[in-house]
C-alpha positions in Angstrom: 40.4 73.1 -7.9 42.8 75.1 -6.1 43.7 77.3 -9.5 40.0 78.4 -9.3 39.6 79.4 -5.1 40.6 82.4 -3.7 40.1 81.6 -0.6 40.0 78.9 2.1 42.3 77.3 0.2 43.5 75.6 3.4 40.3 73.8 4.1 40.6 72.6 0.1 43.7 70.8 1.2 42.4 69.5 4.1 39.4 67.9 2.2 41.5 66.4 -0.4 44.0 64.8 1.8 40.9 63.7 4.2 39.4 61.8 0.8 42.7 60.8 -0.2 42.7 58.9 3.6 39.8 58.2 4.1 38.9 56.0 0.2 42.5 55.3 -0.4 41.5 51.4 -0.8 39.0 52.2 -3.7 41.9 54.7 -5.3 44.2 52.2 -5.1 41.9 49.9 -6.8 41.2 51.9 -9.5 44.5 53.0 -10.0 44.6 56.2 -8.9 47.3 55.6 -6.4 49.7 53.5 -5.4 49.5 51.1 -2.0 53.0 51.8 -0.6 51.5 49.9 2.5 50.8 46.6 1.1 50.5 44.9 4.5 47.9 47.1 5.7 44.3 47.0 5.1 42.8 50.1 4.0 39.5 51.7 3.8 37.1 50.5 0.9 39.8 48.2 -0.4 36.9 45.6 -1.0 35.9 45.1 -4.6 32.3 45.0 -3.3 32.3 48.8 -3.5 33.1 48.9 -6.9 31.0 45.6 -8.1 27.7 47.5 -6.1 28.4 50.8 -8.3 28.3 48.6 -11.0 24.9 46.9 -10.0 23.4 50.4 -9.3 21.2 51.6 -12.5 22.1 55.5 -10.9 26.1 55.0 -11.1 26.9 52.1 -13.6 30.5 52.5 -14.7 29.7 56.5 -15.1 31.8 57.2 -12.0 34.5 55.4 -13.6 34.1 56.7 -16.8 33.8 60.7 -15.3 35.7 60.9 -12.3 38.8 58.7 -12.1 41.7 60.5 -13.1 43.7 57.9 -15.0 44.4 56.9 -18.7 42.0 55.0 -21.2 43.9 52.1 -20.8 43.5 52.1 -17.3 39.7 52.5 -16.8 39.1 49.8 -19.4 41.3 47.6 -17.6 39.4 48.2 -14.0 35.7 48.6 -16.0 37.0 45.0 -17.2 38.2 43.6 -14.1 35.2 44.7 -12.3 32.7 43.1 -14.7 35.0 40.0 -14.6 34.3 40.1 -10.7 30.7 40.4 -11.0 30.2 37.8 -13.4 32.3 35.3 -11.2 30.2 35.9 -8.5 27.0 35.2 -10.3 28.5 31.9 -11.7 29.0 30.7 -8.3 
């Protein structure tokens, strides 16, 4: 994104590094990046996030599939784990 603005480029960094604070739990979950503060809680760290996208008809596993910026083998391994979650819960 940065290649492609001219301008502002500034408030570009500041948005990604607010994002990059403010989800880290659900980037960390999908692998995106790495929890060097395992101790801590952080933001949207609960698999409910994920397993609610999943339960929505509007998002499915498209965000998953379109916007995480990992390897194949990495989104079928959370699209896996996720649908592993959800299915737990409904057995219980």
């Amino acid at each position: 994104m940065l290649n492609a603005t001219r301008h502002l480029v500034g408030l570009v960094k500041a948005l990604q590094k607010s994002l990059q604070h403010r989800f880290k739990g659900i980037f960390v979950s999908v692998k995106m990046d790495d929890s060097s503060d395992v101790a801590v809680d952080l933001p949207f760290e609960d698999i409910v996030y994920m397993m609610s996208a999943l339960l929505d008809p509007s998002f499915c596993l498209f965000w998953l599939e379109q916007d995480v910026q990992a390897p194949d083998e990495v989104k079928s391994e959370v699209k896996e784990m996720i649908i592993d979650l959800v299915l737990a819960e409904a057995r219980n």
